[in-house]
N, C-alpha and C positions, 0 to 999 in steps of 0.2 A: 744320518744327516745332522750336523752341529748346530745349533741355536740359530748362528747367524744366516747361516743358508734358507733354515725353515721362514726366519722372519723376512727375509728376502723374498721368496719364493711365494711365501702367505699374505705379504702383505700388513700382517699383526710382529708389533713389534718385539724384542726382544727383552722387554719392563715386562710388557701384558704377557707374553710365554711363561717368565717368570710367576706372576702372580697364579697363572691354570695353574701350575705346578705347585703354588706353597699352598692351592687351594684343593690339590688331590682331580682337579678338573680334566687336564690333561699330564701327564705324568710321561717323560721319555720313558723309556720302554730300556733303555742302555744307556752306559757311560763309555767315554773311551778309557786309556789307559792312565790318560792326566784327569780321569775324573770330569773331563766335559760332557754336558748333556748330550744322549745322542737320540735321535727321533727316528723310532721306526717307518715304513711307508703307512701304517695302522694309525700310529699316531699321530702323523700329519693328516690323516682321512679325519682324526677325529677333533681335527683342529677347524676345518672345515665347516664340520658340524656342530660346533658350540659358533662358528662365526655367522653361519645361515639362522639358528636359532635367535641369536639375538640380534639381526638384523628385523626380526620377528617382533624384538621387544621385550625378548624373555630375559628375566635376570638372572645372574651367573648361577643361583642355589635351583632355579627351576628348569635351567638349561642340567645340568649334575642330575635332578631327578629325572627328567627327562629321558637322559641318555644311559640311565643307569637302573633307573627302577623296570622291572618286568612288567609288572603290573599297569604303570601308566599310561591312562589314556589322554590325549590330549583334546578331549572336546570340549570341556571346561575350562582347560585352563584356554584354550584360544576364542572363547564367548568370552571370557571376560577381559582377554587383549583387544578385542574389537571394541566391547564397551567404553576403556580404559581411552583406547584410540578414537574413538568419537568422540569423546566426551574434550579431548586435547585438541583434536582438530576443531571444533566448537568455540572452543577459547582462543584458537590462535587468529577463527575466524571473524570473530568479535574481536580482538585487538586491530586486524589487518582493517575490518570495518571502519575502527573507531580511526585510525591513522588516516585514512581515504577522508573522513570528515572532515578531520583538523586539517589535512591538506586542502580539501576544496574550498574551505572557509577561507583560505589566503589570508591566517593572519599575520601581524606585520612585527609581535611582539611577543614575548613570552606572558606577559597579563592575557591577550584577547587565548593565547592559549590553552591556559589554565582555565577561561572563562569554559570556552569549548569543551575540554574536560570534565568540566565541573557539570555544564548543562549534559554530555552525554553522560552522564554518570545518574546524574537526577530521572532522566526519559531513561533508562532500564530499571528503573523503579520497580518493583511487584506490586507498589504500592498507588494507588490515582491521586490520591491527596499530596503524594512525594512527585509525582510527575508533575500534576498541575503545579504546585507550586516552583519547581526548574523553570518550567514556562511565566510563569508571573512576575516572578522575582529576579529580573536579569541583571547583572554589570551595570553599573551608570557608564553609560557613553560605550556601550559595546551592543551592538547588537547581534541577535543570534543570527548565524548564516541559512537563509532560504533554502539551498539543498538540504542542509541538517534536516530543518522543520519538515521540509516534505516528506520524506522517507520517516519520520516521524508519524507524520498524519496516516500513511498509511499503513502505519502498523498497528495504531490505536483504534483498541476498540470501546474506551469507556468512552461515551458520550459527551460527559463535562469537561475531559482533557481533549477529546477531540476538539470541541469547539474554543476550547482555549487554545489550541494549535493554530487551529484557522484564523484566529485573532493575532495571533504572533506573525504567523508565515503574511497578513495584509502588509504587516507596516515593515520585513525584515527586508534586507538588501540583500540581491541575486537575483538566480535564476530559477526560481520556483518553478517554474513550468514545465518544465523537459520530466523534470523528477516524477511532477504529478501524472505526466501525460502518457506516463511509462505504466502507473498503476492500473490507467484504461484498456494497454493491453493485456493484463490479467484475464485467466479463466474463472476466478475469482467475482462472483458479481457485487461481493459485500465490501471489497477491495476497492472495484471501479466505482461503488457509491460515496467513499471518504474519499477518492481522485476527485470524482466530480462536484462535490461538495467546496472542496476547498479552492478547484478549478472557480467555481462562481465568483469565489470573491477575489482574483486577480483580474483588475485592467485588461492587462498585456493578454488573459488566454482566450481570445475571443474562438478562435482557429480551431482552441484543443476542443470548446463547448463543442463548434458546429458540426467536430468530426463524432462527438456523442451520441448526436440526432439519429444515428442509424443502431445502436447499441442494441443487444438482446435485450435487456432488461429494462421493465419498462421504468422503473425509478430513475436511473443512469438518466435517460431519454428525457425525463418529466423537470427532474432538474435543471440539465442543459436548455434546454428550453425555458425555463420558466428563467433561468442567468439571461438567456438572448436577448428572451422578449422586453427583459430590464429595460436591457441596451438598443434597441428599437431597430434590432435584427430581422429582418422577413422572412428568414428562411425558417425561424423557429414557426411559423403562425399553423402548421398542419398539427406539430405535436402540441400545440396548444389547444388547438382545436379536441385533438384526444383528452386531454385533461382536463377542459371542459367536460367532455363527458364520460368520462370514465370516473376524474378524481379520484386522488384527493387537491387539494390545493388549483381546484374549479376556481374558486373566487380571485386568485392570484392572474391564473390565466387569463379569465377573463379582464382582468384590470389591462392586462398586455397588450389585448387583442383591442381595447377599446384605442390606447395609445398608438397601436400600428395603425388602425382605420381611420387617421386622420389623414393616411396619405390617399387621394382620392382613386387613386388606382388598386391599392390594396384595400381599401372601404368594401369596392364592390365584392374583391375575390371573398375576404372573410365573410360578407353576409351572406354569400351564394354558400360556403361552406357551411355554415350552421344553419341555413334554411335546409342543406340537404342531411341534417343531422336527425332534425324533427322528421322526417318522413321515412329517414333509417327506424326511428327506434318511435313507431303508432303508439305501442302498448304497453313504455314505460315510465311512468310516474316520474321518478329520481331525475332519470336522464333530460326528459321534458321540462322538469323544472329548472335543473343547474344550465340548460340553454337559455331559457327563459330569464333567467336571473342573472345571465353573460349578455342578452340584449340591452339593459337598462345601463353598461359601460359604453355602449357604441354612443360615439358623438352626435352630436344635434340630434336629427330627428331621423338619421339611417335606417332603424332599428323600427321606428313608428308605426308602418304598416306591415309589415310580419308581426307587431306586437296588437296591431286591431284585430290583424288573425283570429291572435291565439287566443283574446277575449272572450273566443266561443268554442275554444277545445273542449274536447268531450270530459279531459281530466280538470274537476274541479277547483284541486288545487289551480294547476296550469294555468285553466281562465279565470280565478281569482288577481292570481300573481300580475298575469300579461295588465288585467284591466288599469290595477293601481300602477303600472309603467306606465301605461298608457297616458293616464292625467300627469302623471309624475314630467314625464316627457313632454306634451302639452304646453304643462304651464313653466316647466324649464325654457321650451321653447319663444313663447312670450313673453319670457320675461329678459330674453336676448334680441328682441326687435324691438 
């Protein structure tokens, strides 16, 4: 079969035939009588097999070894085509990443572009001093795009760039929320804890907090909560109630719960709740007292006679603490009539 047929028939054309042959790769096998290449059925089988090999990725000297040494095994050399090829799909998937950015950022000019560029270039730092400072340091009059920052946040795990994150993504324009709210369905709980971190400090995610409140983890759960109770949400007031008495960030909750129990319907539910707290837990100190120390936030004088109670608990501490509420409360109260 003549050159042209094979390249027809192969699909490879009659340059690349050309070049197997001055490389000893594929070599016709005949000539006709004017000296045209002519290809055996052997030698278009082995054109095949230099064309499946490098669809592989092999290059033309490893495809030769390949097909020609006895000895070759091909286990190594395809570890480290896979290496080679992860390592490219890697990069092509960080380029395809970085373009999704610049597109979601909608910007309207080759400057806000290059700014984009620049800040994702800064956040794949190795370095947190190099990260932080992309975040600090932005464009005059460009600000960075909200989805950028959130898929940021949650890939951060240094502390001082995360909270510089969360400082950016308050004041950026978008839509921060979807991004972050995405990070909540991670099996990842160290994941959903920078979602829900950076969830607090947006307005707008009131929604993504409340869907928190059910989370396995109890930090997830303790944050969303302690954002709600800010925002003078009632639905946070049970895990609040937990953080009361588990803590950490007792004193926070309690400040919450004292603000919720101005509504006089929720007054009563929260102090039925933490009077049934003291009587869950007779025999512990800790817990007894961070209740105790979440009474003296309840308003006016709610709190008064569970705190004459507790004047005479058996834990010393306890009836110390309750007594000096007591007057504390007292003469707070007197001095509002």
């Amino acid at each position: 079969m003549l050159i042209g047929e094979v390249a027809r028939r192969s699909g490879v054309s009659t340059r690349m035939l050309r070049h197997y042959d001055s490389l000893g790769l594929v070599r016709p096998t005949g000539r006709t009588v004017g000296g045209y290449r002519e290809y055996s059925p052997e030698d278009i089988r082995r054109i095949f097999h230099v064309e499946g090999l490098r669809s592989l990725g092999l290059s033309l000297r490893e495809i030769g070894r390949a097909l020609d040494d006895p000895g070759f095994t091909p286990s190594a050399l395809v570890g480290d085509l896979i290496r080679k090829t992860g390592e490219r799909l890697n990069r092509e998937q960080e380029l395809l990443d970085r373009l999704r950015s610049v597109d979601a950022a909608g910007p309207t000019g080759w400057r806000e572009v290059l700014h984009i560029v620049e800040l994702l270039h800064g956040l794949g730092s190795p370095y947190a001093a190099r990260r932080q400072q992309a975040i600090l340091a932005p464009a005059e009059d460009v600000l960075p795009p909200a989805e950028l920052l959130a898929a940021a946040v949650l890939a951060e795990s240094d502390p001082n760039v995360a909270g510089s994150l969360r400082w950016a993504l308050a004041r950026s324009e978008g839509n921060a929320v979807d991004g972050l709210a995405s990070g909540l369905r991670s099996g990842d709980a160290e994941l959903r804890r920078r979602a829900i971190r950076a969830l607090a400090e947006l307005p707008e995610a009131t929604g993504a907090l409340a869907g928190a409140l059910t989370d396995q983890d109890p930090a997830v759960r303790r944050y969303a909560a302690l954002a709600l109770g800010a925002r003078g949400v009632t639905m946070a007031v049970p895990e609040l109630i937990r953080t009361v008495v588990e803590g950490p960030n007792d004193v926070e909750a309690a400040e919450f719960l004292g603000g919720l129990a101005e509504d006089a319907i929720w007054a009563d539910r929260i102090m039925a709740a933490l009077t049934a707290e003291f009587a869950a837990h007779p025999g512990d100190p800790a817990v007894r007292t961070r209740l105790t120390q979440a009474l003296a936030e309840m308003p006016g004088t709610l709190a008064l006679d569970l705190l004459r109670q507790l004047a005479h608990d058996d834990e010393r501490a306890v009836a110390l603490l309750a007594s000096a509420l007591v007057r504390a409360v007292e003469e707070r109260s007197a001095a509002d009539r």
